[in-house]
N, C-alpha and C positions, 0 to 999 in steps of 0.2 A: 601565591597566585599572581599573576601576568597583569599589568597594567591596564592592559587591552582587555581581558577575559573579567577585570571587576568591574570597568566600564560597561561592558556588552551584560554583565549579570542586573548592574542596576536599573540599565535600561529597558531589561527585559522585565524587570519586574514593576513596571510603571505601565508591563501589558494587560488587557484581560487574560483571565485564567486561562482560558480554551487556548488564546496565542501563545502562555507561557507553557503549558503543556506540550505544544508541538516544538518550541524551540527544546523542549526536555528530553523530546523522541529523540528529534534528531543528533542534538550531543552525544544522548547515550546510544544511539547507530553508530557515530562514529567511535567511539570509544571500546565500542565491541562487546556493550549490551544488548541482548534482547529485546529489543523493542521495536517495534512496526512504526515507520515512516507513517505510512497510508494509514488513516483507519479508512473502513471501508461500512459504507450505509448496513442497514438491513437486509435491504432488497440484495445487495451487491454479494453481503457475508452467505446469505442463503441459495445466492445463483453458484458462491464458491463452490459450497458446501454440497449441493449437486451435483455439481461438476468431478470434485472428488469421489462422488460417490459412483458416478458410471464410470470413473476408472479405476475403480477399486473392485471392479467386477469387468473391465479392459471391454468396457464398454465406448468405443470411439468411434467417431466419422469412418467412414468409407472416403476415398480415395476418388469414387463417383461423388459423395454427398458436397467434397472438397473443394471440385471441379467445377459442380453446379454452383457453389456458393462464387468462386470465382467468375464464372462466365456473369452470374448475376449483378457482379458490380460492374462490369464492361473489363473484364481481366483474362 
């Protein structure tokens, strides 16, 4: 191991767990593990999960609904 990468390991582990966990994600992102950057709350996993679900039956916005939503924010 690299000079620089034992340095950054011990460092990281002088983290709380929760910090040393994300530095974990993201190594193993870049290394071309499975692992999710983001976690994402409750509330957020559940809106995903929705979300998939009306388009798994191609359930989408209208083109009107798109439009509305634009004009709404001054767009």
């Amino acid at each position: 191991m690299g000079s620089l990468l034992d340095k950054a390991i011990l460092a990281a582990r002088q983290l709380p767990a929760e910090e040393q966990d994300e530095i974990a994600r993201l190594v193993l992102a870049i290394v071309g593990e499975e692992a999710p950057i983001v976690s994402l709350s409750r509330d957020e996993e559940a809106s995903l999960q929705a979300s998939l679900g009306q388009a798994a039956v191609d359930e989408f916005a209208t083109d009107a609904d798109v439009a509305e939503i634009w004009r709404k924010h001054g767009f």
